[in-house]
C-alpha positions as CSV (number, residue, x, y, z in Angstrom):
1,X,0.0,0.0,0.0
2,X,2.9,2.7,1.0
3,X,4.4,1.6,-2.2
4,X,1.7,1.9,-4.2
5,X,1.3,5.7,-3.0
6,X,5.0,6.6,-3.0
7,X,4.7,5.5,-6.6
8,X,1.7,8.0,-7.6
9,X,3.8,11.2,-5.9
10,X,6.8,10.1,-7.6
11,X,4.4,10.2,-11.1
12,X,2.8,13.4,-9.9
13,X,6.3,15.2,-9.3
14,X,7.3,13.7,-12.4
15,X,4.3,14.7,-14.7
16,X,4.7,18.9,-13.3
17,X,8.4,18.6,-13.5
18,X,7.6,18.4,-17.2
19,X,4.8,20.2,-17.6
20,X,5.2,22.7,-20.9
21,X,4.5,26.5,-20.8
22,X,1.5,27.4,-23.0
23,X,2.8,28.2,-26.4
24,X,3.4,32.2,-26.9
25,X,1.4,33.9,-29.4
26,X,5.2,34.4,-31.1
27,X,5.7,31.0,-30.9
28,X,1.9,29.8,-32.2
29,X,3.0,32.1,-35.1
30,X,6.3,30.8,-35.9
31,X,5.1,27.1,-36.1
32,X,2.3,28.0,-38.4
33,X,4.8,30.2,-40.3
34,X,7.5,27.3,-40.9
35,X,4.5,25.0,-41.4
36,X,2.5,27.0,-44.3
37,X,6.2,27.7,-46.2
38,X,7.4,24.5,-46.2
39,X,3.7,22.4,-47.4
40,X,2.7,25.5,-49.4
41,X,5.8,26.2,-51.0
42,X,5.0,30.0,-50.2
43,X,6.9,32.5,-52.4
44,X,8.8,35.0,-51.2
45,X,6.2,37.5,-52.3
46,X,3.8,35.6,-49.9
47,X,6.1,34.8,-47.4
48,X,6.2,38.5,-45.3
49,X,2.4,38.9,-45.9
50,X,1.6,35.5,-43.9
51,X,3.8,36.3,-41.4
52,X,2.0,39.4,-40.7
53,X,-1.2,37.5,-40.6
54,X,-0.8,34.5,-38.6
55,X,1.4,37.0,-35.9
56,X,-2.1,38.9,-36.2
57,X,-4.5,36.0,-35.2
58,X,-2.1,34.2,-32.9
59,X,-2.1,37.4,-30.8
60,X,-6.2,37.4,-30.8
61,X,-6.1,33.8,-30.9
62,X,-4.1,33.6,-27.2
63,X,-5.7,36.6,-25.6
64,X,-9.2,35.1,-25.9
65,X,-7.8,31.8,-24.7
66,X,-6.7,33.5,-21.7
67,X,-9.6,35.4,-21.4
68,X,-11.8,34.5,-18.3
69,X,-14.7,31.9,-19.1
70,X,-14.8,28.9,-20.9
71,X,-13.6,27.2,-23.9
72,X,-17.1,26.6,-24.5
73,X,-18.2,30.0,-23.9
74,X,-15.6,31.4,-26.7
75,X,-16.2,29.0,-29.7
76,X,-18.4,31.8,-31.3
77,X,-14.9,34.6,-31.0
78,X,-13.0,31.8,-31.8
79,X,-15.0,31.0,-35.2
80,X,-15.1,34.5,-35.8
81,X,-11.0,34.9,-35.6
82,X,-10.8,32.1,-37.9
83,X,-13.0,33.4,-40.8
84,X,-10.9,37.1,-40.7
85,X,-8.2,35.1,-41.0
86,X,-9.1,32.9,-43.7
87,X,-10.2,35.9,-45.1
88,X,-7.3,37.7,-45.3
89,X,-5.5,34.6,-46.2
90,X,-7.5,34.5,-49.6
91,X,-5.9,38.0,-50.6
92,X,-2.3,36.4,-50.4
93,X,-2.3,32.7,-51.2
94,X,-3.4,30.6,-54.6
95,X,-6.5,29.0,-54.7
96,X,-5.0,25.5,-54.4
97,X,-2.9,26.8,-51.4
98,X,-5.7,28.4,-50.1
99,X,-7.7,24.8,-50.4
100,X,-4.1,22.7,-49.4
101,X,-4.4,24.8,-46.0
102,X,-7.7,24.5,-45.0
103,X,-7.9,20.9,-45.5
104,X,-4.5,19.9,-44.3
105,X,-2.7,22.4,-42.2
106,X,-5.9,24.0,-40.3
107,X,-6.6,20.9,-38.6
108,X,-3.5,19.9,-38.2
109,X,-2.5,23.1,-36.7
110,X,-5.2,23.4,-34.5
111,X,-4.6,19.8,-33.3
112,X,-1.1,21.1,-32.4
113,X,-2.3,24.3,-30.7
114,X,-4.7,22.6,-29.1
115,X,-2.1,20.1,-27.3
116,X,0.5,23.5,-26.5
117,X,-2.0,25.6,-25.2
118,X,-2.9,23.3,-22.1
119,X,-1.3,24.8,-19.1
């Protein structure tokens, strides 16, 4: 029995002793960035613009995930930031880009975001 419980603590300590900062909006950015040039074979034309934008949304993106309330409570802001950004996406990349990254790299992104944001 005492081992059984000097085992969970020694988990527990483990488990925060690892536990990963949320991603910064800078970071969130960055991996989107080095993601969308690399499977979207941006130009260098597109490459500044994109930046800009998904610096942009990562900034609204983490300040209404820190916002007080719940996740729930925030899908409706959260679908909001994503159609101004797709929005502003389609006045910088291709249409097949455009369709490559909303099929591909949005869920995969968010699936990523979603595992760094947890505190």
């Amino acid at each position: 029995m005492k081992m059984k419980f000097f085992t969970a603590v020694a988990l527990l300590i483990l488990q925060f002793s690892f536990a990963q900062e949320p991603l910064t909006a800078e970071e969130m950015a960055d991996y989107q960035n080095k993601l969308m040039i690399d499977e979207l074979n941006l130009t260098e034309a597109q490459k500044k613009p994109v930046e800009e934008i998904n610096l942009k949304y990562a900034i609204k993106q983490k300040a209404l995930i820190e916002k007080e309330g719940s996740m729930f409570g925030k899908i409706g802001d959260m679908k909001k930031i994503k159609k101004e950004k797709s929005s502003e996406l389609e006045k910088v990349l291709t249409e097949e880009q455009l369709d490559k990254y909303e099929d591909d790299l949005e869920p995969k992104i968010r699936k990523y975001m979603k595992k760094k944001m947890k505190p």
